[in-house]
ZALO-767310 format. One record per residue (C-alpha): x, z, y; residue number from 1; residue in three letters. Coordinates in pm, 1 decimal, decimal comma. Example, Ala and Ser with C-alpha at 12.3 -4.5 7.8 and 13.67 -1.06 7.14 Angstrom:
REM residues 2
[[1230,0 780,0 -450,0] 1 "ALA"]
[[1367,0 714,0 -106,0] 2 "SER"]
//
This chain:
REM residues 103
[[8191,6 -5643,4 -5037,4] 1 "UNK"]
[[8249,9 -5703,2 -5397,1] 2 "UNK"]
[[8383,4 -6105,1 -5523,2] 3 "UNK"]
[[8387,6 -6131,3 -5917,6] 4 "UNK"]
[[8318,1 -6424,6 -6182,4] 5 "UNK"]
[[7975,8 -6359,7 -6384,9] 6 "UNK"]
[[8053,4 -6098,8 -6659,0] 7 "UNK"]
[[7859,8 -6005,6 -6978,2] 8 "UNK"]
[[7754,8 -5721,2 -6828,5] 9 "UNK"]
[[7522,7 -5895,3 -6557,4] 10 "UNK"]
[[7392,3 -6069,9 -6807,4] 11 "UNK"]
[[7055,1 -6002,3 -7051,9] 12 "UNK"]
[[6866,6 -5696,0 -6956,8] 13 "UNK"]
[[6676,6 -5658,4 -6638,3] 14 "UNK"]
[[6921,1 -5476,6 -6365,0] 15 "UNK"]
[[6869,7 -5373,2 -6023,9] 16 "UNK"]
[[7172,0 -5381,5 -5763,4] 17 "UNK"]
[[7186,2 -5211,5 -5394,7] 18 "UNK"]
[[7342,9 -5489,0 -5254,0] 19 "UNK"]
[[7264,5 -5828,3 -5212,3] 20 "UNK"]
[[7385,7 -6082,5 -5466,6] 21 "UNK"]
[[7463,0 -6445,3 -5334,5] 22 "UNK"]
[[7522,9 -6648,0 -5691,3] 23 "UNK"]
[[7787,7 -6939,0 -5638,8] 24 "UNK"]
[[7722,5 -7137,0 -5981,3] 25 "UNK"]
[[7960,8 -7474,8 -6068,8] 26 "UNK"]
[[7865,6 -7786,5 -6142,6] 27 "UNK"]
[[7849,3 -7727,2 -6512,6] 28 "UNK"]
[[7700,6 -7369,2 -6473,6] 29 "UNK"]
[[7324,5 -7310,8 -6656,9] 30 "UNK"]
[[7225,2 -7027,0 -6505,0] 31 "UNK"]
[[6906,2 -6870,7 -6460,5] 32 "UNK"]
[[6726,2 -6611,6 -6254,2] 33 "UNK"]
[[6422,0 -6446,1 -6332,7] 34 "UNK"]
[[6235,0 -6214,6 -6137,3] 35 "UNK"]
[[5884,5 -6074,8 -6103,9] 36 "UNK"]
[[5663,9 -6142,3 -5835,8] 37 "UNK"]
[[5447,0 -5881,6 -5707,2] 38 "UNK"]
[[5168,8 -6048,4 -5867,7] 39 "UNK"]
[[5342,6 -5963,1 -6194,1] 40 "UNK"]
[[5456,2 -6267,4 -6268,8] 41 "UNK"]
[[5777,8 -6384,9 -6441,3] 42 "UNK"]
[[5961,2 -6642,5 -6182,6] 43 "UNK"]
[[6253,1 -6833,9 -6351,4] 44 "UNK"]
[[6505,6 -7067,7 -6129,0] 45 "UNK"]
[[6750,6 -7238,5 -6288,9] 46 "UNK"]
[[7046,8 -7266,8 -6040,6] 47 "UNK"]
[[7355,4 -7507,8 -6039,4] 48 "UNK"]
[[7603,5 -7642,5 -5767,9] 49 "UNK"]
[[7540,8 -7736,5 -5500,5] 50 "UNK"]
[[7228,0 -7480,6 -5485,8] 51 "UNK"]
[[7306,5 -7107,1 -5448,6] 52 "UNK"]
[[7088,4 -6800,5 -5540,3] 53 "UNK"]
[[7013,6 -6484,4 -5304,4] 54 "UNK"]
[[6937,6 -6156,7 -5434,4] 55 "UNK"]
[[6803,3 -5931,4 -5224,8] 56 "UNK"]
[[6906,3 -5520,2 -5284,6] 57 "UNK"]
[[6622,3 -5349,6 -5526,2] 58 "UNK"]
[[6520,7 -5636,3 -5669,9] 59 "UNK"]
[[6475,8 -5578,1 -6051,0] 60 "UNK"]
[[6598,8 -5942,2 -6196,2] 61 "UNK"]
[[6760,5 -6080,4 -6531,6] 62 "UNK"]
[[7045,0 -6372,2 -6522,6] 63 "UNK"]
[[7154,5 -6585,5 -6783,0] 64 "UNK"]
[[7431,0 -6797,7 -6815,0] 65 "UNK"]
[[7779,8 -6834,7 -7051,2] 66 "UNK"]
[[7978,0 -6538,8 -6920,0] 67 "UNK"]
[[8360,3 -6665,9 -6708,1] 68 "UNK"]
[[8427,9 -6889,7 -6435,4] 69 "UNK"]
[[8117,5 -7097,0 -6428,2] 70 "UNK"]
[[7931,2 -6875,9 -6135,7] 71 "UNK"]
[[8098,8 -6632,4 -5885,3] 72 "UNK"]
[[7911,0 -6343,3 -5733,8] 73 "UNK"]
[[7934,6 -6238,5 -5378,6] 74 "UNK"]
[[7801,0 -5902,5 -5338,1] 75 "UNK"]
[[7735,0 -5760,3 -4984,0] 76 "UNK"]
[[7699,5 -5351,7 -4997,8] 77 "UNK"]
[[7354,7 -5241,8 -4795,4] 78 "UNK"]
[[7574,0 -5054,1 -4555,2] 79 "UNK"]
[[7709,2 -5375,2 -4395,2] 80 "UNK"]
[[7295,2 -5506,0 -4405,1] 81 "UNK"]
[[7201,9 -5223,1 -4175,7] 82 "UNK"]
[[7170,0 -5245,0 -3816,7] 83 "UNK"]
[[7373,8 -4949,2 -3819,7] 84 "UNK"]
[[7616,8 -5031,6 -4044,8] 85 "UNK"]
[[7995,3 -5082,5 -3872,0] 86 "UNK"]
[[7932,9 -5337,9 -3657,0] 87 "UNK"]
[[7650,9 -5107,6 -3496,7] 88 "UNK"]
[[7801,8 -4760,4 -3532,0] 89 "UNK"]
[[7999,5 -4800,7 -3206,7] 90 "UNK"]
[[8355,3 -4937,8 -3327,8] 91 "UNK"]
[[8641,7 -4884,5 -3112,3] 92 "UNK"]
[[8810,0 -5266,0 -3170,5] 93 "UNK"]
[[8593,3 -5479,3 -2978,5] 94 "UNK"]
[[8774,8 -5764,3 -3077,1] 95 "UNK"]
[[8746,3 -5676,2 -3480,1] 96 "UNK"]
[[8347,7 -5665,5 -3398,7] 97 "UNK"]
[[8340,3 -5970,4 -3211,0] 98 "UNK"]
[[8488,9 -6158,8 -3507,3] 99 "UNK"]
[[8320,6 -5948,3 -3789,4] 100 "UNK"]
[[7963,9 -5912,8 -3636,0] 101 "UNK"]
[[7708,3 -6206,7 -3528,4] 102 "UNK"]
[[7431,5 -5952,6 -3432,6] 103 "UNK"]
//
């Protein structure tokens, strides 16, 4: 799992990440998402507080916002989304998946 502040790189170009994004934006945060459906169509949200936005892994996508401290970015490798990830792959501390897993 990755925490950071939106940076100029995640902004502009279309990226793709293989995790999935959860956007936190402020109050005074702009920031827009666009992705493209599979009809091939260009789908723009704008997102501000209290609204988040999810980004699911693979998903080719563009933001845009001022780069800093308006909008922090959760990012959740696809190892931890797999049923076999950790919490699946037969830990020893029960306790530690108890806590950590809610499959």
């Amino acid at each position: 799992m990755r925490i950071a502040y939106l940076g100029t790189a995640d902004l502009g170009s279309v990226r793709t990440r293989h995790s999935l994004d959860i956007l936190v934006p402020k109050e005074t945060a702009n920031l827009f998402t666009t992705h493209r459906t599979e009809a091939a169509r260009d789908r723009v949200a704008f997102v501000r507080a209290p609204l988040v936005s999810i980004v699911p892994p693979s998903l080719p996508h563009s933001l845009a916002d001022k780069p800093g401290s308006n909008t922090l970015i959760f990012s959740i490798a696809q190892p931890l989304l797999q049923r076999d990830g950790p919490c699946h792959a037969g830990q020893r501390d029960a306790e530690l998946r108890r806590t950590a897993c809610h499959a």
